[in-house]
C-alpha positions as CSV (number, residue, x, y, z in Angstrom):
1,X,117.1,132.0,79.1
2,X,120.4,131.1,81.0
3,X,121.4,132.2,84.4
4,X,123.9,134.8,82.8
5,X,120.6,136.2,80.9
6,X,119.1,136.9,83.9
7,X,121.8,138.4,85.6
8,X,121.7,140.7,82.9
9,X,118.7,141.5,82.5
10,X,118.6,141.7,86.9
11,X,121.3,144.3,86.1
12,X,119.8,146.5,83.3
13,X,116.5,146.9,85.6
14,X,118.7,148.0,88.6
15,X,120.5,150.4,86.6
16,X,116.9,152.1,84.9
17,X,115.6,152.4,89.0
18,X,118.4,154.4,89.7
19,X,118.5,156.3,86.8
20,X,114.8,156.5,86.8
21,X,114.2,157.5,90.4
22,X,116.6,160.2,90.1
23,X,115.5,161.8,87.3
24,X,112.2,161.9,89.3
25,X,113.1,163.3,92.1
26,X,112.5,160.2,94.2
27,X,116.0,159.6,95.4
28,X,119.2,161.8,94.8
29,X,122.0,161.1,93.0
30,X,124.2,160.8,96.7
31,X,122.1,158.3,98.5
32,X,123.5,154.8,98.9
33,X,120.1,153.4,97.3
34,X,121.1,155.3,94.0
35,X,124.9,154.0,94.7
36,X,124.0,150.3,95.6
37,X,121.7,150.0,92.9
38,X,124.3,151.2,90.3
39,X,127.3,149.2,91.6
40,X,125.0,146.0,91.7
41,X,123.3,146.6,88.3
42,X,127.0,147.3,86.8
43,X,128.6,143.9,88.0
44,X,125.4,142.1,87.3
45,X,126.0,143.3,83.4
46,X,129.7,143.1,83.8
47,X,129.2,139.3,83.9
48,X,127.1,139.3,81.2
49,X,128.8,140.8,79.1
50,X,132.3,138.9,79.8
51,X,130.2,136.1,79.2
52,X,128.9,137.8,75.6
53,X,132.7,139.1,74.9
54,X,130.8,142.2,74.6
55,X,133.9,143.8,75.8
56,X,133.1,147.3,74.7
57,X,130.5,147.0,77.4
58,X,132.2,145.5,80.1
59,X,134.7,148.1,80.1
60,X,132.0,151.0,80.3
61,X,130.7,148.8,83.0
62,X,133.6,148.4,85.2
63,X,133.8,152.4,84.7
64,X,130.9,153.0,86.0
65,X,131.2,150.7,88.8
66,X,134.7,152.3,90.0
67,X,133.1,156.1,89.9
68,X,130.4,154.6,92.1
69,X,132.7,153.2,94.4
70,X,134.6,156.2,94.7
71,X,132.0,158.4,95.2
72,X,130.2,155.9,97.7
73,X,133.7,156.2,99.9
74,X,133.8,159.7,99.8
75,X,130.5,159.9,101.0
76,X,131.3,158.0,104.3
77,X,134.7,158.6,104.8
78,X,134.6,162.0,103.2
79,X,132.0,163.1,105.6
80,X,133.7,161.3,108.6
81,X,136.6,163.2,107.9
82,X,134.8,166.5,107.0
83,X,133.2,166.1,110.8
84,X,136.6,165.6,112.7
85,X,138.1,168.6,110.8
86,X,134.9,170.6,111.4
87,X,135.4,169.3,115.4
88,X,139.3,170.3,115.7
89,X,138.4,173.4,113.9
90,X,136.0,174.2,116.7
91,X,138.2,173.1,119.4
92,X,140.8,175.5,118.5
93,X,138.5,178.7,119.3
């Protein structure tokens, strides 16, 4: 088994945690464990399957890893900016 292998397989295990975990009720689907272990898992198989010219695959891949990013951001920034509008909306009573 090559380096690429591994990172593949590295990635496919992260991917069934998070999936796994959520679907028991163990972590949520808006934590940065479930986020961090998708983005990961998804480059770890977007490299392997470049590397396989599984393209089909890398394309779902970089999908996934893009909602994940966004949804990662709008969980801190969104929330940072949720709490100064909450905060000017208080100030103005």
């Amino acid at each position: 088994m090559n380096w690429i292998d591994v990172i593949g397989w590295l990635g496919s295990v992260m991917v069934i945690i998070a999936y796994g975990l959520n679907m028991y009720g163990k972590i949520t689907a808006d934590t940065t464990l479930y986020y961090v272990l998708n983005i990961l898992g998804s480059a770890f198989l977007i490299v392997n399957t470049f590397y396989h010219n599984a393209v089909p695959s890398a394309v779902v891949n970089i999908i996934w890893v893009l909602i994940a990013i966004i949804a990662i951001g709008k969980k801190f920034f969104g929330a940072k900016n949720q709490k100064k509008s909450n905060e000017s909306r208080l100030g103005q009573r």
